[in-house]
C-alpha positions, 0 to 999 in steps of 0.5 A: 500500500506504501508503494501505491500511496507513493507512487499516487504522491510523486504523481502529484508532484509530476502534475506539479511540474507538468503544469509549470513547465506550461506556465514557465515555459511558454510556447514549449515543445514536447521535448521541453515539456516532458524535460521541465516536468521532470525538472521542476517536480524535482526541484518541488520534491527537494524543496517543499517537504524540508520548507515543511520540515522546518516546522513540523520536523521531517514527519508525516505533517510536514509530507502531507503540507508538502503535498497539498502545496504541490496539488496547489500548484499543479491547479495553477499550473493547468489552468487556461493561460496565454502561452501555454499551447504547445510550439513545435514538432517531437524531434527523433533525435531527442528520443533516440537519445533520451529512450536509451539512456533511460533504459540503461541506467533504469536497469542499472539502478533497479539492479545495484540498489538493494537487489534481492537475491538468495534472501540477501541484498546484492548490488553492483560495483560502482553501488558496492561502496556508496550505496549503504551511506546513501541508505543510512541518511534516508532511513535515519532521516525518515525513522527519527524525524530531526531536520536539519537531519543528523549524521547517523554514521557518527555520533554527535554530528550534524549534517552540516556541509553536507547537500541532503536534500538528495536523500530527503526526496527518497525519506519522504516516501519512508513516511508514506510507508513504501519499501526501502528500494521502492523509495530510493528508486522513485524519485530518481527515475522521475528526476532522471528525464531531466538529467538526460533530457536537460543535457540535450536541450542544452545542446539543441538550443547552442547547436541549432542543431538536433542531430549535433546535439545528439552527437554530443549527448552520446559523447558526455554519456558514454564518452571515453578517453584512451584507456581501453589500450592499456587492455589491449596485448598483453598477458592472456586474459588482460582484456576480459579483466575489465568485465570481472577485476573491481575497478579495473575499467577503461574509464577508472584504471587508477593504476595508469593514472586513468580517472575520467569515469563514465558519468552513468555508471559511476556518476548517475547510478551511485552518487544521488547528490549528482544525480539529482544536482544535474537534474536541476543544472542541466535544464537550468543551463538550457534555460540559462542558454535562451535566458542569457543568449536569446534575450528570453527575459520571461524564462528567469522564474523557471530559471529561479526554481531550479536554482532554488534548492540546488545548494542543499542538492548537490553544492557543486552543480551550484557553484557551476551554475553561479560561474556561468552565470557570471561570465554571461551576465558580463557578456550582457554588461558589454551588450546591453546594460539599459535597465530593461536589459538588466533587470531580469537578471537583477530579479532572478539573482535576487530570488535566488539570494533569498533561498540561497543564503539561509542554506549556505549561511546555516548548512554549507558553510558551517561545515565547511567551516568546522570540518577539516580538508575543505578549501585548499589551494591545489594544481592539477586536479587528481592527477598524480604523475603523467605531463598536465596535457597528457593526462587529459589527452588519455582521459578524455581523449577525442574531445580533449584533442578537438576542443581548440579548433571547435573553440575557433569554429563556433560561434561567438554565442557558444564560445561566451557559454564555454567560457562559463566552462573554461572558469570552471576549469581554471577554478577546479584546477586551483582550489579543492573544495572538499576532502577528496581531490578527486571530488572536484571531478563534480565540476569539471563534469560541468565544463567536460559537457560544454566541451562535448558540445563544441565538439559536437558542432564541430565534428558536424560541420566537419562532415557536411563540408567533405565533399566526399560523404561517404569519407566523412561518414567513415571519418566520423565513424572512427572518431566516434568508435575512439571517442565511445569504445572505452565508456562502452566497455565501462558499461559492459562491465558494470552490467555484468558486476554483482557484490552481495552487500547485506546477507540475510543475516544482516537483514533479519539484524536490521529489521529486528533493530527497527522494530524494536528499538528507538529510533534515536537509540544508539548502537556501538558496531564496527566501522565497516563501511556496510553496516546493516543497523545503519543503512537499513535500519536507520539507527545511528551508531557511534562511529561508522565507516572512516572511508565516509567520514574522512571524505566528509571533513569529520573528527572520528578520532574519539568516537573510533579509539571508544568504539576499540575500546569498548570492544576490546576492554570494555565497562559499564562507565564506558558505554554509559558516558558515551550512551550507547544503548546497543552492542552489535556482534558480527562478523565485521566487529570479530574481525576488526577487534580483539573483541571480549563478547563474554563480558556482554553476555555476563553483563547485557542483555542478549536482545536479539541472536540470528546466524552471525549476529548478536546484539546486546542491550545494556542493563 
């Protein structure tokens, strides 16, 4: 029943959305319509459930409050108004892209997220290490209500500097009763169309061109660089090490310096920050594009929407869009500073301080602020040894080669938008702006689509003016092959993985923890990265997974070095001051420590015994 509530509320939403892409979107095509639906009613899901939350905590109230707005403007936005005819005619092209990545990364997700299989939870390789924090923030979010949420993975601390409206739009469903897999899968299939959709249309409306834009839709999805020769000769079995070695793919061979991933398989399946960041960025750039470009000044309020809730969402995707922003907004300084001119932009930054300034003031940068690693001076990306253009040479490859000349052919408008990119680059290249070096990748992501469109444009031009088509035809073909082939095998790859994640052991610990303890009841486990009482149940434990709480700028120390100690020596002083509640035995926790369980069955309680697992409560 959970399931069908859920699916009849993301339908609300989805009408929300439908109907402001009507009205925020005049003269709209088909293409657009079905973009911008999926685009606002994303924007509406991260937003208007945690404006909710904010007076009635992270509960059912504050779902329901969210609905009744969504229904609201889903009235609104289907009443008869001017403009909202639908213009234009489908274009082919958008769906031959769009009905194919859909697909794949649909049964990617359906198949890395909690598959059942055995009696246990199995994912995927790229799921394999992301997917249980993921899991732990949307279960603690939904079973203990708090908002601003807590960090469930680490006693004591809150979630600041970390954008979780990413997990909120799956917690929302908990509360309406759907099961885990079917919550976190919902909203990413509906905010999915705008990812891809949104990254088309960007491409259409620089391009002018929808077979251009669908060329570089297909290079930014399943573009690759030059690493697929490391798996070529060699050793026998060197290339089928790619469909069955972890992480040892074209698009992520760490060992030769190969880190520009595939941004489905590693990107948009495992990362949900990323994921639904896109799902607003990408249709607000194209936006953007006919706002900035095309003089389309009535396009700011759709534009305001998505950026809204975008710094709670994925801050980078943010950050992108504010650099781009920049750099036309001096375009327009150049052209046409009348206030007529002016004033959209005035407005549309306006609006967006308002929703942007309590989340930065209150949530990004206090963590960026009190955490550690954050901000730092740093050249060269997640390069570590190959000359600076070598390095991009063999991650990016084709496009890489061509972006200079696509630069110089495009036109003076496409070569403004890039050069919102290139800020980002020059940006990302300098100053990290998370733990992780690596992470930085969020943005150049940003710029790496603008590049594919130049190169798009140019390729397409290419071709036409050869007088010999069939030549140009031969000649496209193998830039395309050499530009694909790489991503092509990381996809390959990643739908044959499987990992078993949770066993069923762990599963019947975690429902037992869920329906029988508090929900604000803290548990002592190890610091395993898979940690069943957390991501399934949504409990918070003392101190979890260093891998996740490193990258996040958070001090574990004390919480580690007294997970180790009540472990190894443990007392009832001990776990009194630090309040835990349960102990967890399994598997993880007998190998991590030299563990004294006698001292717990001598001195707790033996809640609850199933295969691996024992969990005790303290007296």
């Amino acid at each position: 029943m959970g399931n069908v509530l859920s699916l009849v509320y993301m339908g609300i939403f989805l009408a929300a959305g439908a109907g402001l892409a009507r009205r925020l979107v005049p003269h709209s095509d088909l293409q657009e319509r079905v973009v911008f639906a999926s685009a606002f009613a994303t924007a509406l899901l991260a937003g208007l459930p945690a404006l909710a939350a904010l007076v009635f905590d992270f509960t059912l109230p504050a779902a329901l409050t969210a609905l009744a707005a969504a229904a609201g403007l889903a009235v609104w936005g289907w009443l008869p108004a001017a403009g909202t005819a639908m213009g234009g005619k489908p274009e082919r092209g958008f769906w031959l892209c769009l009905l194919p990545a859909l697909a794949l990364t649909f049964w990617l997700l359906f198949t890395h997220t909690l598959y059942l299989k055995d009696g246990a939870y199995w994912c995927g390789q790229s799921t394999y290490g992301d997917l249980p924090m993921h899991l732990a923030l949307i279960q603690a979010l939904a079973q203990q209500g708090d908002f601003p949420p807590g960090f469930s993975l680490l006693a004591g601390q809150t979630v600041a500097g970390y954008h979780y409206l990413g997990e909120s739009v799956s917690s929302v469903f908990l509360l309406l009763g759907a099961g885990l897999k079917f919550a976190c899968l919902l909203p990413q299939f509906t905010a999915l169309p705008a990812v891809f959709g949104g990254a088309w249309l960007l491409a259409r409306r620089l391009l002018k061109s929808a077979g251009a834009a669908s060329l570089a839709f297909w290079l930014f999805f399943l573009g690759s660089g030059f690493g697929f020769v490391y798996f070529l000769g060699g050793e026998k079995g060197n290339f089928s090490r790619i469909f069955t070695a972890f992480y040892e793919t074209p698009t992520n061979y760490v060992q030769e310096n190969i880190r520009w991933v595939n941004p489905i398989v590693d990107m948009l399946v495992p990362q949900r920050a990323t994921l639904f960041g896109w799902a607003l960025l990408f249709p607000a750039l194209a936006l953007l594009a006919a706002f900035a470009l095309e003089g389309r000044r009535e396009l700011w309020p759709g534009l305001a929407l998505l950026a809204a809730p975008l710094p709670l969402t994925q801050t980078h995707a943010a950050l992108a869009l504010v650099l781009i922003c920049g750099v036309l907004f001096f375009r327009q300084l150049l052209t046409d500073r009348s206030r007529a001119a002016l004033a959209p932009w005035l407005v549309f930054a306006a609006v967006c301080a308002v929703f942007w300034l309590p989340q930065m003031l209150g949530e990004i940068l206090p963590g960026v602020q009190g955490g550690e690693r954050f901000l730092r001076l740093s050249f060269n990306w997640a390069n570590e040894g190959d000359n600076y253009f070598w390095f991009y040479i063999k991650n990016i490859g084709v496009v890489y080669l061509l972006l200079i000349p696509a630069f110089i052919a495009a036109d003076k408008a496409l070569r403004w938008f890039y050069g919102g990119g290139l800020v980002i680059l020059l940006l990302s290249e300098f100053v990290v702006f998370q733990p992780n070096n690596y992470d930085n990748n969020k943005l150049l992501f940003v710029w790496h689509l603008l590049g594919c469109i130049l190169v798009a444009g140019l390729l397409c031009r290419l071709v036409k003016k050869l007088p010999q088509k069939a030549a140009g035809a031969v000649l496209a073909g193998m830039l395309v092959f050499l530009a694909t082939f790489g991503s092509v095998l990381t996809v390959g790859r990643e739908l044959v993985s499987e990992y078993q994640q949770f066993s069923a052991d762990a599963i019947a610990a975690a429902d037992w923890a869920k329906e029988e303890t508090d929900p604000h009841a803290l548990f002592l486990t190890g610091t395993q990265h898979i940690n069943a009482v957390a991501s399934l149940a949504g409990r918070t434990v003392l101190c979890g997974s260093p891998s996740y709480l490193y990258y996040h700028g958070l001090d574990y120390a004390d919480q580690q070095a007294a997970a180790k100690a009540m472990y190894e020596t443990p007392s009832a002083d001990l776990l009194e001051e630090w309040g835990v509640d349960y102990v967890v035995f399994s598997g993880f926790e007998r190998s991590e420590f030299a563990a004294d369980e006698k001292w717990y069955l001598q001195n707790c309680t033996l809640a609850f015994s199933h295969g691996d697992y024992a969990i005790y409560q303290m007296e």
